[in-house]
mmJSON file of the N, C-alpha and C atoms, coordinates in Angstrom:
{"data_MODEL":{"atom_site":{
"group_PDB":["ATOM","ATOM","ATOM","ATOM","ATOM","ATOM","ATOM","ATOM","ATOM","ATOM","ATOM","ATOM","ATOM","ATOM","ATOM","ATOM","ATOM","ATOM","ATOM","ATOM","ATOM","ATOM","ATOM","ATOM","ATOM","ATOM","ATOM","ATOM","ATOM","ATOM","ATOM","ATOM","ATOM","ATOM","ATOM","ATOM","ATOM","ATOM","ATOM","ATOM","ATOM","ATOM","ATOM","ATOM","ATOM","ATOM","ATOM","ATOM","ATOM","ATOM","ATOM","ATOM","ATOM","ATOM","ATOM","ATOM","ATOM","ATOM","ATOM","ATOM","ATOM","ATOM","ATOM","ATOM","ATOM","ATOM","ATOM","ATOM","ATOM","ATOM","ATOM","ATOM","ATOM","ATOM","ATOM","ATOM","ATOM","ATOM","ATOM","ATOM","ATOM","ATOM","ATOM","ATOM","ATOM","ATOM","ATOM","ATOM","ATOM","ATOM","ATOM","ATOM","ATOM","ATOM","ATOM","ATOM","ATOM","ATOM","ATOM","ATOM","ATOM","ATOM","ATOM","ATOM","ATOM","ATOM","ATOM","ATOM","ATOM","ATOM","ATOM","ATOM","ATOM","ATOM","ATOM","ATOM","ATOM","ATOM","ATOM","ATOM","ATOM","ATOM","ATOM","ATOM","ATOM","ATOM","ATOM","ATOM","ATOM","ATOM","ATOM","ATOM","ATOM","ATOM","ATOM","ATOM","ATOM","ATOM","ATOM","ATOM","ATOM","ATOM","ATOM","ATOM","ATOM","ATOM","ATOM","ATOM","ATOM","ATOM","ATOM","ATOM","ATOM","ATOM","ATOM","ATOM","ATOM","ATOM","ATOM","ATOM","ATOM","ATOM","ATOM","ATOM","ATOM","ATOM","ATOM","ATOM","ATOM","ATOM","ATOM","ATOM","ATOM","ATOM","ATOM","ATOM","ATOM","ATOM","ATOM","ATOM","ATOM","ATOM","ATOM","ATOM","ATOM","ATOM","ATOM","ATOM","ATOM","ATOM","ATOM","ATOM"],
"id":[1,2,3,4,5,6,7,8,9,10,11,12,13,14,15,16,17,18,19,20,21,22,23,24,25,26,27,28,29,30,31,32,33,34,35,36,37,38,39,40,41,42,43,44,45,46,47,48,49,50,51,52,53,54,55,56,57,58,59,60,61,62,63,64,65,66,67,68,69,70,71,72,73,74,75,76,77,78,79,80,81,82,83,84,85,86,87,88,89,90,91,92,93,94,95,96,97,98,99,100,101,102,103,104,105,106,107,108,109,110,111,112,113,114,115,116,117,118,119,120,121,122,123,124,125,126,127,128,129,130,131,132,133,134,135,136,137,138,139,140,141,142,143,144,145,146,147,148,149,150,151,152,153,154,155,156,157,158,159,160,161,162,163,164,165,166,167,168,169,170,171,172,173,174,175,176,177,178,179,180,181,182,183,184,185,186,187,188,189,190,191,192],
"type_symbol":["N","C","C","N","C","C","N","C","C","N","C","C","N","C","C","N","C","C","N","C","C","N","C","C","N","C","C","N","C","C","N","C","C","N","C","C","N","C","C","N","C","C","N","C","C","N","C","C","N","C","C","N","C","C","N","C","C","N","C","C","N","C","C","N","C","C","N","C","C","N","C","C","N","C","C","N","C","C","N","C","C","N","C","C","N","C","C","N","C","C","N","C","C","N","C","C","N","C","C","N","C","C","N","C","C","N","C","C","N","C","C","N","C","C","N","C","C","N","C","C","N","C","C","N","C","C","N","C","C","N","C","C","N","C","C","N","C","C","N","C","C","N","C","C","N","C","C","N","C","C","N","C","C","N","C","C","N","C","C","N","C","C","N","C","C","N","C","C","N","C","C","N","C","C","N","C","C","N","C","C","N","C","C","N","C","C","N","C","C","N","C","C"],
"label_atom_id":["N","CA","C","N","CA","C","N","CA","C","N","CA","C","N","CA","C","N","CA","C","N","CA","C","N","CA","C","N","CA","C","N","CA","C","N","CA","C","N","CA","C","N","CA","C","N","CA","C","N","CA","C","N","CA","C","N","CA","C","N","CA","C","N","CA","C","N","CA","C","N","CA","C","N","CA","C","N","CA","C","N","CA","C","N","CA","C","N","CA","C","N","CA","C","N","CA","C","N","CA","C","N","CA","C","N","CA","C","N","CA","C","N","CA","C","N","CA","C","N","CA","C","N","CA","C","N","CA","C","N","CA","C","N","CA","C","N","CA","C","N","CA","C","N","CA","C","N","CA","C","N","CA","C","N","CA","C","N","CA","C","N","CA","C","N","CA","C","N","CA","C","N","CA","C","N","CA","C","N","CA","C","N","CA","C","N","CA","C","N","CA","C","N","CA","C","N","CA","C","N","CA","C","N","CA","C","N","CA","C","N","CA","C","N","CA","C","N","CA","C","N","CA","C"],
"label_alt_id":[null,null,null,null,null,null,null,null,null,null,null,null,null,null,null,null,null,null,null,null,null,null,null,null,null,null,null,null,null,null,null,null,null,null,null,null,null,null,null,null,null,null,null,null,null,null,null,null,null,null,null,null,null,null,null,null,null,null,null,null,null,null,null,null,null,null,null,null,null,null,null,null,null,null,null,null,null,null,null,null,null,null,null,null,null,null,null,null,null,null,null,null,null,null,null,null,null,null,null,null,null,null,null,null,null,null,null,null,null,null,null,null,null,null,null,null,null,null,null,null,null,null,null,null,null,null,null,null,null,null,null,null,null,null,null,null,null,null,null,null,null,null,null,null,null,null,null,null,null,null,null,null,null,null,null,null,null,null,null,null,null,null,null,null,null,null,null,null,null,null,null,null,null,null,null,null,null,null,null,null,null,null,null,null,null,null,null,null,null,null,null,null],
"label_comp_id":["UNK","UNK","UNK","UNK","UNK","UNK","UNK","UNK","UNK","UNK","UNK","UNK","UNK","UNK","UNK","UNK","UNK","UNK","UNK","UNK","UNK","UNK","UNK","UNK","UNK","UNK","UNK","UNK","UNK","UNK","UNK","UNK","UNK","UNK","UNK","UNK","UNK","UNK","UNK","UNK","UNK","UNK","UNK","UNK","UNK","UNK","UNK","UNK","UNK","UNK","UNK","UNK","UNK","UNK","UNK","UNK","UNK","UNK","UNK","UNK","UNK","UNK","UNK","UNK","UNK","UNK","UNK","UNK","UNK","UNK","UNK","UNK","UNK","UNK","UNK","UNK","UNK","UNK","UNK","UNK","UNK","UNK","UNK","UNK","UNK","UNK","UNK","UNK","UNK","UNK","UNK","UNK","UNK","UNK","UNK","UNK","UNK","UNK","UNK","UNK","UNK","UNK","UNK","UNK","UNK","UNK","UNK","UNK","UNK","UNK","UNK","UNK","UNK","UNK","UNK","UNK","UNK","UNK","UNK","UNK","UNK","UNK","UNK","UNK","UNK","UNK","UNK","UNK","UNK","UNK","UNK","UNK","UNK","UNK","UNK","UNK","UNK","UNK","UNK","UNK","UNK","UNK","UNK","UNK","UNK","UNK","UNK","UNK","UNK","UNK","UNK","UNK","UNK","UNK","UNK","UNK","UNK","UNK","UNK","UNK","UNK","UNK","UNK","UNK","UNK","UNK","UNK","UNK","UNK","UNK","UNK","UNK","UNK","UNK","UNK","UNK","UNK","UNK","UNK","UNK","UNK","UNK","UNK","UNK","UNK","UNK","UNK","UNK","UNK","UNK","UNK","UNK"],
"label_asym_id":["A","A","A","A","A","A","A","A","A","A","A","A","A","A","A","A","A","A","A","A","A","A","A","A","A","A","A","A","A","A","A","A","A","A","A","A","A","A","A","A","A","A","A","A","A","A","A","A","A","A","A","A","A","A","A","A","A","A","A","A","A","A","A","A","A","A","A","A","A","A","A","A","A","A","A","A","A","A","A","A","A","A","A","A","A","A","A","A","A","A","A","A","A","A","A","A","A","A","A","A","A","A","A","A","A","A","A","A","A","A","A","A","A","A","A","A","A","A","A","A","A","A","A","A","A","A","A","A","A","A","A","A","A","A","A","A","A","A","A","A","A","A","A","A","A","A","A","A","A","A","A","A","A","A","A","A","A","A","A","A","A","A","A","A","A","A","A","A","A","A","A","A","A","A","A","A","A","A","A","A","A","A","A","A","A","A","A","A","A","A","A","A"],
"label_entity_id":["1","1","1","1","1","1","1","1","1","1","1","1","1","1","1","1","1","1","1","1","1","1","1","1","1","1","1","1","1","1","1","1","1","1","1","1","1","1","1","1","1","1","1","1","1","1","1","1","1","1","1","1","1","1","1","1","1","1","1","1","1","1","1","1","1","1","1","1","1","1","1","1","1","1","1","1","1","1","1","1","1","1","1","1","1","1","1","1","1","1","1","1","1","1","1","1","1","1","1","1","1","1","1","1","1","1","1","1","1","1","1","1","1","1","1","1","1","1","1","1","1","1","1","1","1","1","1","1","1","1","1","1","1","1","1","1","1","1","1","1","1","1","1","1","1","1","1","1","1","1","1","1","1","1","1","1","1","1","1","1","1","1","1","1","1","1","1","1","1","1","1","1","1","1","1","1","1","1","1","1","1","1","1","1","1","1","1","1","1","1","1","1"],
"label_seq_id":[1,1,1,2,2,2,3,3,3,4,4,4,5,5,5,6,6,6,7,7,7,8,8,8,9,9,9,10,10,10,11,11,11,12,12,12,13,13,13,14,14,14,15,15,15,16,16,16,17,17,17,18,18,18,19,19,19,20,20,20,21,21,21,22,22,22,23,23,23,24,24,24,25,25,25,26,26,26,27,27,27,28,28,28,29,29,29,30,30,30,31,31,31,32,32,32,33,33,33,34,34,34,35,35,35,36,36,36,37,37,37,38,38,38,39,39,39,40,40,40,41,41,41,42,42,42,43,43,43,44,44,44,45,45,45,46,46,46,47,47,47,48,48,48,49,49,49,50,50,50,51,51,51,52,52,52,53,53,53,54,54,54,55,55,55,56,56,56,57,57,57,58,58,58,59,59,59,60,60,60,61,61,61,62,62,62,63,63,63,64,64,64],
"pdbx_PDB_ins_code":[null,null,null,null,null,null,null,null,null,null,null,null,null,null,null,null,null,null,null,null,null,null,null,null,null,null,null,null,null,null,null,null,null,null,null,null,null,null,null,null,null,null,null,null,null,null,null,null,null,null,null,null,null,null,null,null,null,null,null,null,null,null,null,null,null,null,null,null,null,null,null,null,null,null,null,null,null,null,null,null,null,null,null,null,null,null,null,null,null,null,null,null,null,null,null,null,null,null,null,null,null,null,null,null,null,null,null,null,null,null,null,null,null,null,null,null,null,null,null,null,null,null,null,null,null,null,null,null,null,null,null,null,null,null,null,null,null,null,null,null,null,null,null,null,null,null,null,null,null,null,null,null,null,null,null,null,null,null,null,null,null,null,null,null,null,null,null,null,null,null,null,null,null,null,null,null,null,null,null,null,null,null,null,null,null,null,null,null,null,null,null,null],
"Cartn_x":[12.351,11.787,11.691,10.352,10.415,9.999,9.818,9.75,7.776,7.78,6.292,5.739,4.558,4.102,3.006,3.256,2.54,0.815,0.001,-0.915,-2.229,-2.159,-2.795,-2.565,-4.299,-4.71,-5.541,-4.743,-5.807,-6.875,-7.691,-9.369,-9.596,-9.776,-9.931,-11.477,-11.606,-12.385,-13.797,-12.82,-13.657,-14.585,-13.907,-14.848,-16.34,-16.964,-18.435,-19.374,-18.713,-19.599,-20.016,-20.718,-21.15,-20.676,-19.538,-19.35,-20.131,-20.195,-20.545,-20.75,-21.659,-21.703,-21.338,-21.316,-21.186,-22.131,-22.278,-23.429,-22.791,-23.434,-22.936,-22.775,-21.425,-21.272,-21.913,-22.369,-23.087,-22.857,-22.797,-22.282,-23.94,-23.688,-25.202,-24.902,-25.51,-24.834,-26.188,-27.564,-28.996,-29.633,-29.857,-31.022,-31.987,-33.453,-34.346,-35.534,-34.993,-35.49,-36.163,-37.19,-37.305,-36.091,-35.894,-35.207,-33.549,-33.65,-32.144,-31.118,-31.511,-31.345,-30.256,-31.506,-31.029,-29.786,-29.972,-29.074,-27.449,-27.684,-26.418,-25.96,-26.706,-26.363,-25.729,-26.356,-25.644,-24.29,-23.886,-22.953,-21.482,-22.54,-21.203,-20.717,-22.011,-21.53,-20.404,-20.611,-19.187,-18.44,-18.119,-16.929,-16.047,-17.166,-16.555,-15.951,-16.748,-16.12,-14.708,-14.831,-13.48,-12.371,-12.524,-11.628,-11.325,-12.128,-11.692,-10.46,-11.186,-10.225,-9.186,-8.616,-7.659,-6.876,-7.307,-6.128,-6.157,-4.678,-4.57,-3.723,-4.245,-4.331,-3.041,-2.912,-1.759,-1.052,0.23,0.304,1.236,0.669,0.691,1.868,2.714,4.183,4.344,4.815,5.036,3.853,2.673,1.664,0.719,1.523,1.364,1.499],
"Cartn_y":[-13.995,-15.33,-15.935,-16.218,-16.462,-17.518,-18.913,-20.097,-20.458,-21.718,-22.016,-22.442,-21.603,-22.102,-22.991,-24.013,-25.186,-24.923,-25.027,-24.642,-25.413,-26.464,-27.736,-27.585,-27.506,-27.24,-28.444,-28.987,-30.197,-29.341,-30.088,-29.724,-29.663,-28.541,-28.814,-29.469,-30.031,-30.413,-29.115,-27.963,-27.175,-26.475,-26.19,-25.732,-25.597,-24.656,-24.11,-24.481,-24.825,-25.1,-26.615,-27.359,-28.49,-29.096,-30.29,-30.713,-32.169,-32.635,-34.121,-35.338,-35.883,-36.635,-36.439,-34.643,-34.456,-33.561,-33.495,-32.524,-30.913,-30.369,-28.749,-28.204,-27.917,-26.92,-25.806,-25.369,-23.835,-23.809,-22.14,-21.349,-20.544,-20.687,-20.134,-19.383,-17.982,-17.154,-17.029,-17.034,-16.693,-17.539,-18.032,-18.951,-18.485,-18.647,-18.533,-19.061,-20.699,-20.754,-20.699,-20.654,-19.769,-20.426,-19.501,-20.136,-20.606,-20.665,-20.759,-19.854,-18.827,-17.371,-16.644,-16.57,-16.236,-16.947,-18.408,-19.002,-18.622,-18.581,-18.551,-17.441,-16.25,-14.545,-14.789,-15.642,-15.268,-16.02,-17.164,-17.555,-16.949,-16.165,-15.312,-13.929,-13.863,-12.59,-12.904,-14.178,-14.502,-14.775,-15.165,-15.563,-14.206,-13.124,-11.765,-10.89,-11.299,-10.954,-11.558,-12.904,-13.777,-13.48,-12.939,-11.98,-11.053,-10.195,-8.592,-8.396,-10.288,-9.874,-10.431,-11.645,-12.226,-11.295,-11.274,-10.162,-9.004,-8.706,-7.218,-6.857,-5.507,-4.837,-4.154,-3.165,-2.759,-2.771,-2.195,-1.951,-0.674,-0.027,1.031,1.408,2.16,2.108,3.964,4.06,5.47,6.683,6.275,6.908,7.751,8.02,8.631,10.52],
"Cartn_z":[-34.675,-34.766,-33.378,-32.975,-31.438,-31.7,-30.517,-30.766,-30.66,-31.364,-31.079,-29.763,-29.283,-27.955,-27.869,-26.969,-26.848,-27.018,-27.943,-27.696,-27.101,-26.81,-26.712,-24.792,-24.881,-23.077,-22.64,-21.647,-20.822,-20.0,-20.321,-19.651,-18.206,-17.561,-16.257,-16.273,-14.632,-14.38,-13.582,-13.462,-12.769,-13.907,-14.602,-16.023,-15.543,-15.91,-15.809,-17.263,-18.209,-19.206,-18.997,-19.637,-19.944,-21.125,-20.633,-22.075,-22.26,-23.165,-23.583,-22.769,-22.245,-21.32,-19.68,-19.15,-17.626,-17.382,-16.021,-16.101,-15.812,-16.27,-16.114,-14.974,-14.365,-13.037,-12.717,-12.048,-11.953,-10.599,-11.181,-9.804,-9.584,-7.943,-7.636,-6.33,-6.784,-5.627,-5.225,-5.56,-5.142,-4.778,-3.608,-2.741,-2.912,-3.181,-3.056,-2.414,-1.641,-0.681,0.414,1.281,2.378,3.431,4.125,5.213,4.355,3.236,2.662,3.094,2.15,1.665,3.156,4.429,5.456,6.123,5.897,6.36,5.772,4.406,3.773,4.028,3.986,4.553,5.423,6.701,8.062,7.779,7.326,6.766,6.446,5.301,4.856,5.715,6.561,7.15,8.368,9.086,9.898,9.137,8.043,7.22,7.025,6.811,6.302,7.767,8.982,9.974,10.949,10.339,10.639,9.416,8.276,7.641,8.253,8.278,9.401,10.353,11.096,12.266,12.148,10.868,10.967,9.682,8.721,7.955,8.047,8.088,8.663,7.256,7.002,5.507,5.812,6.957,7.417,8.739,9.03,10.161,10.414,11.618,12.228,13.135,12.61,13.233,13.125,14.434,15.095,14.269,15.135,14.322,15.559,16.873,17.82,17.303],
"occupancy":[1.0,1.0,1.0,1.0,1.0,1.0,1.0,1.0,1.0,1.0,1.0,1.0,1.0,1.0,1.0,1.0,1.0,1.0,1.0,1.0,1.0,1.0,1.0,1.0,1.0,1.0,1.0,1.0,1.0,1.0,1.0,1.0,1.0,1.0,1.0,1.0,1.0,1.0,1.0,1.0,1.0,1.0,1.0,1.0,1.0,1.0,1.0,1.0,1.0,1.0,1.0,1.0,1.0,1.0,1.0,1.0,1.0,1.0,1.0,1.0,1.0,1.0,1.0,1.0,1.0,1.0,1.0,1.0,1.0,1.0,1.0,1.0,1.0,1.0,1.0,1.0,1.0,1.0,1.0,1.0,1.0,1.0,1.0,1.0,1.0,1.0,1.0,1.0,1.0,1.0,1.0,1.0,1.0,1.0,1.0,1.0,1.0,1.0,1.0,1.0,1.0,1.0,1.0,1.0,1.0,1.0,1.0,1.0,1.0,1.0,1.0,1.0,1.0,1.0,1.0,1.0,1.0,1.0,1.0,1.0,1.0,1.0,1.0,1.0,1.0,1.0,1.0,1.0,1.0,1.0,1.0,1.0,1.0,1.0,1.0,1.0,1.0,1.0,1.0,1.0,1.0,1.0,1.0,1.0,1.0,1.0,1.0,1.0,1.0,1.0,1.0,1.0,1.0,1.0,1.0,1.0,1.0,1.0,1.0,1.0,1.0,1.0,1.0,1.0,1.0,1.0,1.0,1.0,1.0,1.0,1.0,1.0,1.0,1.0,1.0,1.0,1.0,1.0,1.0,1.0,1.0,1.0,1.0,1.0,1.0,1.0,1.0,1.0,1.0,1.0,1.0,1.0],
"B_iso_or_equiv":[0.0,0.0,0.0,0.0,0.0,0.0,0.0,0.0,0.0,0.0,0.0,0.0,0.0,0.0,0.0,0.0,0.0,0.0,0.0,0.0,0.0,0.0,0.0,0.0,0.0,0.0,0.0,0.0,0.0,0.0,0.0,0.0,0.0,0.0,0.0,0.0,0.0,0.0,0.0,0.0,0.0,0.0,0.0,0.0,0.0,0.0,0.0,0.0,0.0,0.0,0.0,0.0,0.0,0.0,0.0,0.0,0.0,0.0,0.0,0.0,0.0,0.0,0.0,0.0,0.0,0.0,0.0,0.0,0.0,0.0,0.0,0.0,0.0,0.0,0.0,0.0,0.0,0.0,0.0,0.0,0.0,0.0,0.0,0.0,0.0,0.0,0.0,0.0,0.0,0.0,0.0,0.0,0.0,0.0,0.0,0.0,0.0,0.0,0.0,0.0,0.0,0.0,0.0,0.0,0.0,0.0,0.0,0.0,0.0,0.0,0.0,0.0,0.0,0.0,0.0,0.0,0.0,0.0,0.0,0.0,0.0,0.0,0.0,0.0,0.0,0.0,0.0,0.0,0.0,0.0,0.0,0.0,0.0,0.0,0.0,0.0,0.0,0.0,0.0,0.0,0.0,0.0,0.0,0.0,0.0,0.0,0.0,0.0,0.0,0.0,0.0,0.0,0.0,0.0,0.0,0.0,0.0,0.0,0.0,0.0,0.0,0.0,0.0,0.0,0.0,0.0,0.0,0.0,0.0,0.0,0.0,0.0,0.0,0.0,0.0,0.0,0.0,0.0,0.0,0.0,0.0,0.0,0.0,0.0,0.0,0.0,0.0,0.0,0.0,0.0,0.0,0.0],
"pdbx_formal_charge":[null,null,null,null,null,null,null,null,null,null,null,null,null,null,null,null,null,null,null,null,null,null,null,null,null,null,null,null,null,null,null,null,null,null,null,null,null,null,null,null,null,null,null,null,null,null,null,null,null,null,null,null,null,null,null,null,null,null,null,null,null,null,null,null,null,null,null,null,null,null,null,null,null,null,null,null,null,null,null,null,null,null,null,null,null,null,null,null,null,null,null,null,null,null,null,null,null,null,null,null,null,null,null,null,null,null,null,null,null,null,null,null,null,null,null,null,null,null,null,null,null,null,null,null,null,null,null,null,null,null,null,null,null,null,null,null,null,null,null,null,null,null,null,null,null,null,null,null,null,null,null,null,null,null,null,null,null,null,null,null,null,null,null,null,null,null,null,null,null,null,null,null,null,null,null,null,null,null,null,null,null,null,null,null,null,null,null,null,null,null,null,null],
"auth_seq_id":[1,1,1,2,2,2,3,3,3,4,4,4,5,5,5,6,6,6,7,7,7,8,8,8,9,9,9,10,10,10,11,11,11,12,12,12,13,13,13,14,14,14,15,15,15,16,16,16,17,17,17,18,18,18,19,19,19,20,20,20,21,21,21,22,22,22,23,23,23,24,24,24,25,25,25,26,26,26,27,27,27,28,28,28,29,29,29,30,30,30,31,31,31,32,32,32,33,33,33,34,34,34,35,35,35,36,36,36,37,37,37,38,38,38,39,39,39,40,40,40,41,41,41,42,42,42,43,43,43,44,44,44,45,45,45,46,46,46,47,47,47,48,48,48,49,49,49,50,50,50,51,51,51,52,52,52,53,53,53,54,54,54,55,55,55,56,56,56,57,57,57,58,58,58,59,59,59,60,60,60,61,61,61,62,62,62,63,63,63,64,64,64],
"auth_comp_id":["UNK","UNK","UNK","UNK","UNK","UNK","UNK","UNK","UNK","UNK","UNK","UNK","UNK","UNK","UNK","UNK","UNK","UNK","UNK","UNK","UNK","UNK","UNK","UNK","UNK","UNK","UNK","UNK","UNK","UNK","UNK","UNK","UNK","UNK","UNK","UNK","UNK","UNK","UNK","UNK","UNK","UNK","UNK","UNK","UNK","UNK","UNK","UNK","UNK","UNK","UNK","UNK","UNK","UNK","UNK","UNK","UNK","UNK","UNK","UNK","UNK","UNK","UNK","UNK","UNK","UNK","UNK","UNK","UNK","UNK","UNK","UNK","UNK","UNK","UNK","UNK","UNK","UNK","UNK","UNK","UNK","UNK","UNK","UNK","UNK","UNK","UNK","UNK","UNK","UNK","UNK","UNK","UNK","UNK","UNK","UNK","UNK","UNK","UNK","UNK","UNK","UNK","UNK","UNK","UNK","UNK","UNK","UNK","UNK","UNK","UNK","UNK","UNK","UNK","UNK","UNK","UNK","UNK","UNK","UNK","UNK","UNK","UNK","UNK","UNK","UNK","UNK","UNK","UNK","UNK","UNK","UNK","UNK","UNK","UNK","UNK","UNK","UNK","UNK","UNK","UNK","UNK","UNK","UNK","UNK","UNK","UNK","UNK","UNK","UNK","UNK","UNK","UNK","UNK","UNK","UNK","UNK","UNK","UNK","UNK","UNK","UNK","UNK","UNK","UNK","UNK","UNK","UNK","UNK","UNK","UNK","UNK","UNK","UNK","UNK","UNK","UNK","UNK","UNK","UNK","UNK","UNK","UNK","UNK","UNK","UNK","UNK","UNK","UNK","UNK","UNK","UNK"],
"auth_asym_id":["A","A","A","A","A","A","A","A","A","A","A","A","A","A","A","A","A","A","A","A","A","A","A","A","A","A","A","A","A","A","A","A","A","A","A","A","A","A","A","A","A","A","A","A","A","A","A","A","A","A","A","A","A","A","A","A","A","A","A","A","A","A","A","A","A","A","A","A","A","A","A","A","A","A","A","A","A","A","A","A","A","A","A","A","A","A","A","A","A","A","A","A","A","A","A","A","A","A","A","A","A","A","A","A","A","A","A","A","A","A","A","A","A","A","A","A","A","A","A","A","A","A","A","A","A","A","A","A","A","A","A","A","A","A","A","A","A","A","A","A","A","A","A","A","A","A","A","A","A","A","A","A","A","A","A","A","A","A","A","A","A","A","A","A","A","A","A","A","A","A","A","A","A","A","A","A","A","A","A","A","A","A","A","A","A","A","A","A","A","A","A","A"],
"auth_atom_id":["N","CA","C","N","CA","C","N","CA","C","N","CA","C","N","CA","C","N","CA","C","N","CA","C","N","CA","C","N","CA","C","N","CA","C","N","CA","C","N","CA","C","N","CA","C","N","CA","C","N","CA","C","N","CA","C","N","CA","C","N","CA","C","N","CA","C","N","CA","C","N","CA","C","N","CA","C","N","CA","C","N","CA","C","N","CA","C","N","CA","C","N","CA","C","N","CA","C","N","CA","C","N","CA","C","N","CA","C","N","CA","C","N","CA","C","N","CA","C","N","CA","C","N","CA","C","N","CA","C","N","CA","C","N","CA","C","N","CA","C","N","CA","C","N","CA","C","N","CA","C","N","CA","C","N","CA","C","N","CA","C","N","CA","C","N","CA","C","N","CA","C","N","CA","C","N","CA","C","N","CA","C","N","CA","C","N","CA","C","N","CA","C","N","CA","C","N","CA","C","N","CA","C","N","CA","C","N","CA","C","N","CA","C","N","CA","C","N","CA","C","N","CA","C"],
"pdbx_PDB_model_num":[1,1,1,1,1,1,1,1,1,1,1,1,1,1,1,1,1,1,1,1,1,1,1,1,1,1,1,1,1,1,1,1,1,1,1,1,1,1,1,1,1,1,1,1,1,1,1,1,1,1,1,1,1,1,1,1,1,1,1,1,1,1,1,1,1,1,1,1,1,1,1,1,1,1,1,1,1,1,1,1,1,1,1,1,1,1,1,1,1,1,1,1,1,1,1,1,1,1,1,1,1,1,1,1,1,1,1,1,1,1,1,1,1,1,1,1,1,1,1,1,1,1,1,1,1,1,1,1,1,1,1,1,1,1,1,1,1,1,1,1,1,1,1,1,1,1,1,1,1,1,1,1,1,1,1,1,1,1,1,1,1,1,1,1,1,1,1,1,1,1,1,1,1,1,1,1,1,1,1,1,1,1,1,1,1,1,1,1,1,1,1,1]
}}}
């Protein structure tokens, strides 16, 4: 006999659906734009290179 779990969830606000009187969040990964598109590429492509260089996945100890 295990105990009852709370089942009653407050609503985030980030939620992607549309409820009743808000307007619907959407996620938009595709510019189509002219001149968008490129911009946001180059964007993400320093973001992905300022990852690279700041996290380091491993490190390298007596590997001479």
């Amino acid at each position: 006999e295990g105990k009852e779990e709370n089942k009653e969830v407050k609503k985030k606000d980030w939620i992607i659906g549309g409820d009743k009187g808000r307007k619907p969040n959407i996620i938009r990964s595709l510019f189509l734009e002219e001149g968008v598109l490129e911009e946001h590429n180059k964007k993400l492509q320093e973001k992905y290179a300022r990852i690279r260089r700041l996290e380091v996945k491993y490190e390298s100890i007596q590997t001479d």
